[in-house]
N, C-alpha and C positions, 0 to 999 in steps of 0.2 A: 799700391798699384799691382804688386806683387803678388800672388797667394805664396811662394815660397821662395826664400832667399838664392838669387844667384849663384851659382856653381861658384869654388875657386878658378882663378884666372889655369893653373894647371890640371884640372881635372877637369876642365872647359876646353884645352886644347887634346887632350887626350883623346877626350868624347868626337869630336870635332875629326879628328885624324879618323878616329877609330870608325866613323857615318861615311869618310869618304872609301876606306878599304874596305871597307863591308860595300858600298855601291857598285864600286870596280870590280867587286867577286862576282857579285848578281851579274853585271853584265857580261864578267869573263864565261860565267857559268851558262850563260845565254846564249851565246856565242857556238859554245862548246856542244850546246842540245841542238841547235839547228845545224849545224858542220855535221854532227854524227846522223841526222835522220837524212841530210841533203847526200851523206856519202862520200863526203870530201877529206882529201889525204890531210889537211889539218885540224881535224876533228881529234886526233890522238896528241900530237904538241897541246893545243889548248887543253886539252884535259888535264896532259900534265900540271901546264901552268894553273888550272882551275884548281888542283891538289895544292899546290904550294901554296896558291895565292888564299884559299879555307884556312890552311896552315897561318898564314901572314893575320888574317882577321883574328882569330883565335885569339893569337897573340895581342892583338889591340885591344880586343876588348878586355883582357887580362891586366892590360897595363890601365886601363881607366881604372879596372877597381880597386887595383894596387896602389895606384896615384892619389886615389880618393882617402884611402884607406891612412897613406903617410900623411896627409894633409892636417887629414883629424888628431892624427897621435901625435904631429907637431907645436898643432893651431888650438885643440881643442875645439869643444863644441859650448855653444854658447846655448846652457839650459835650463828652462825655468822650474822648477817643481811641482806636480801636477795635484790636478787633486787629492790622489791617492795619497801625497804624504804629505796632508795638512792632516792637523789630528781634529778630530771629528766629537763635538760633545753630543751627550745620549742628552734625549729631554728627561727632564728632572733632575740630572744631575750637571750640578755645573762647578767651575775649577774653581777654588779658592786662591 
């Protein structure tokens, strides 16, 4: 049904956190560009917070690949052998 297997259950919530801080940036950042063209005295707070909150995403998305990263070197990766290291016979000659 699949084409590729399921994320782990923690590298699934990482991703998941990390889609909603990255939204809340977008829209803090949105916020931030209409308040500074409109003029308005919270156009510099938000900014800030649009600073820290870039800051905050960075970090999430850091933590997904670091989560991903432990999962493998815990769990392993489940892998089959490709073609490249089947050994391969020339025509005419063949293995005794």
């Amino acid at each position: 049904m699949y084409a590729r297997p399921r994320m782990p259950d923690p590298v699934r919530g990482a991703a998941v956190r990390s889609v909603i801080i990255i939204a809340l940036t977008l829209v803090q950042l949105t916020i931030t560009v209409l308040c500074s063209l409109a003029g308005v005295w919270f156009a510099f707070p938000a900014l800030l917070g649009t600073v820290a909150s870039t800051v905050v995403a960075t970090w999430a998305v850091l933590d997904v690949w670091v989560t991903r990263q432990v999962w493998i070197q815990r769990h392993g990766v489940v892998s089959t052998p490709s073609s490249a290291a089947r050994p391969r016979l020339r025509r005419g000659v063949q293995r005794l």
